[in-house]
C-alpha positions as CSV (number, residue, x, y, z in Angstrom):
1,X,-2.7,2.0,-22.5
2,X,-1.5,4.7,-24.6
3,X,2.2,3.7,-25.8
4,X,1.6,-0.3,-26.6
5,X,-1.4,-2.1,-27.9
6,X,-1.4,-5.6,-26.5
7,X,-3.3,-8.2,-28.8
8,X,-6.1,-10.4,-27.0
9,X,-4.1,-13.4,-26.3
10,X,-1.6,-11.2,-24.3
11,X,-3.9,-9.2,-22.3
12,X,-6.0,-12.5,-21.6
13,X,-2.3,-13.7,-20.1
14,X,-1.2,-10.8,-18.3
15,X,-4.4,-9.6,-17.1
16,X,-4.7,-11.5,-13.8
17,X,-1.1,-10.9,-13.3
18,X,-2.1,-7.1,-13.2
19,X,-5.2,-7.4,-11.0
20,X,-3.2,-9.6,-8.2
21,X,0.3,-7.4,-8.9
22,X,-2.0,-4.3,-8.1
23,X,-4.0,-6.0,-5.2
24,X,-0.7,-6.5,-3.7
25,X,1.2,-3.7,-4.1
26,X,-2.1,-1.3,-2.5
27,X,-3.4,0.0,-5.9
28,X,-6.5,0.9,-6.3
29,X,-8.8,-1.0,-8.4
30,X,-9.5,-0.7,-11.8
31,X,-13.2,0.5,-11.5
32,X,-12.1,3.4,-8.6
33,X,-9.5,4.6,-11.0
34,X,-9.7,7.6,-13.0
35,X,-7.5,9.0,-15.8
36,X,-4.8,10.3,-13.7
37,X,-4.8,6.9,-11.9
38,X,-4.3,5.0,-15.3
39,X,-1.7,7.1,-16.2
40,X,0.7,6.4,-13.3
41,X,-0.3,2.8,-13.6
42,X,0.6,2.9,-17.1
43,X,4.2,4.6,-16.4
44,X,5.2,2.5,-13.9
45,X,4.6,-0.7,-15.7
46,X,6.4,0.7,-18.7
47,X,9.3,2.8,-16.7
48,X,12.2,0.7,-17.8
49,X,11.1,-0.7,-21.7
50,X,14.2,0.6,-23.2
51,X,15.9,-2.3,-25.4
52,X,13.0,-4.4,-25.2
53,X,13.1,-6.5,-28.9
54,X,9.7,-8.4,-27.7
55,X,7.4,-6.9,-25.5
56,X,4.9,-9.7,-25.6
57,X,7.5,-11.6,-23.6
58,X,8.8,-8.4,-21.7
59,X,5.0,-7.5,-20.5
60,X,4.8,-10.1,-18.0
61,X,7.9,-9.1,-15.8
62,X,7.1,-5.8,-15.7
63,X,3.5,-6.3,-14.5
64,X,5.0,-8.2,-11.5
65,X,7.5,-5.0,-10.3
66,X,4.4,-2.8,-10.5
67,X,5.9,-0.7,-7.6
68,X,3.9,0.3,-4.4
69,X,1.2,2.6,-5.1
70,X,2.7,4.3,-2.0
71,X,5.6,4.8,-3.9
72,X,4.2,5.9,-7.2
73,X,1.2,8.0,-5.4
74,X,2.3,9.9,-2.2
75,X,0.2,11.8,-0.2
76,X,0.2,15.5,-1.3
77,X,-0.5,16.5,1.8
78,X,2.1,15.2,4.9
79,X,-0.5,17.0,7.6
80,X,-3.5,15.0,6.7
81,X,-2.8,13.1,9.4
82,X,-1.9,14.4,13.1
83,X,0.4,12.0,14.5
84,X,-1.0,13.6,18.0
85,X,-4.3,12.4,17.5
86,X,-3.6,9.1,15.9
87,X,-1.4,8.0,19.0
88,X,-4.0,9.3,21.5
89,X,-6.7,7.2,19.3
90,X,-4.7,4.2,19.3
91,X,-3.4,4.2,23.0
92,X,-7.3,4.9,24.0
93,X,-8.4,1.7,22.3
94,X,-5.8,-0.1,23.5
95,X,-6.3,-2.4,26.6
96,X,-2.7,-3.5,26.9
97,X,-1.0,-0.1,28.1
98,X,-2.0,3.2,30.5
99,X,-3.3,6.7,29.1
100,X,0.4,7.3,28.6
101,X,1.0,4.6,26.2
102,X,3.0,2.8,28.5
103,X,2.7,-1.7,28.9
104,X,0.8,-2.3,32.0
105,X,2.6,-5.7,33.3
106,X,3.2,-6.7,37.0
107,X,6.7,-6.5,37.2
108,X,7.3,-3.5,39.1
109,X,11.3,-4.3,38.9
110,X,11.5,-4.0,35.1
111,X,12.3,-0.8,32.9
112,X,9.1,0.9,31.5
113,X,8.5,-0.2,27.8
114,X,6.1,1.5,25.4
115,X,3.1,-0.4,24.1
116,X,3.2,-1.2,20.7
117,X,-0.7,-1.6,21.0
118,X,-1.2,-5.0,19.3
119,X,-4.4,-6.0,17.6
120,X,-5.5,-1.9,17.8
121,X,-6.7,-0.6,14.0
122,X,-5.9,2.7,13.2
123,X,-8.8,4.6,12.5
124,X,-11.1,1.8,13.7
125,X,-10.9,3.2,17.6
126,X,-11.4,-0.6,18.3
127,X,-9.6,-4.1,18.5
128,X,-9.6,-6.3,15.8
């Protein structure tokens, strides 16, 4: 952190706050992380420190609305993934509905329904 210092006994306290708050939220973990990485992770936890008179008892609430990394990192890139070829992955896998992605049941009386494809990982191409 470049802003704040945190003295031992804080960081000891707020440290597994941080690991489980970024677990949660999707963010990546500390030894994946490069500069760039700690620098968003150090702007979201400190977005909103205006006013704060102690930050000692401050730090702890603002590790636990560490915001989506989703949120703080979006994709650059909207066409990395083709919606096309994830749905034909996922209805291929899927043993619940027809190459069209429709639910194969027996009542031949009820409206069509599309399949959700339940228990089907994306990328996996398998069931879970």
């Amino acid at each position: 952190m470049q802003r704040w210092q945190a003295g031992a006994t804080t960081a000891r306290r707020c440290a597994p706050r941080l690991l489980r708050a970024m677990r949660t939220q999707g963010w990546p973990s500390l030894t994946e992380m490069d500069d760039a990485h700690r620098v968003l992770l150090e702007a979201d936890i400190l977005k909103n420190t205006g006013g704060a008179a102690s930050w000692t008892k401050c730090l702890p609430g603002w590790v636990d609305d560490l915001r989506l990394y989703a949120t703080v990192h979006p994709r650059t890139a909207p066409s990395e993934v083709n919606g096309a070829a994830v749905r034909a992955e996922l209805v291929a896998a899927c043993t619940a509905c027809d190459p069209n992605g429709w639910v194969l049941d027996d009542d031949d009386d009820a409206p069509m329904r599309r399949c959700a494809h339940p228990g089907v990982a994306v990328g996996a191409g398998a069931r879970q």
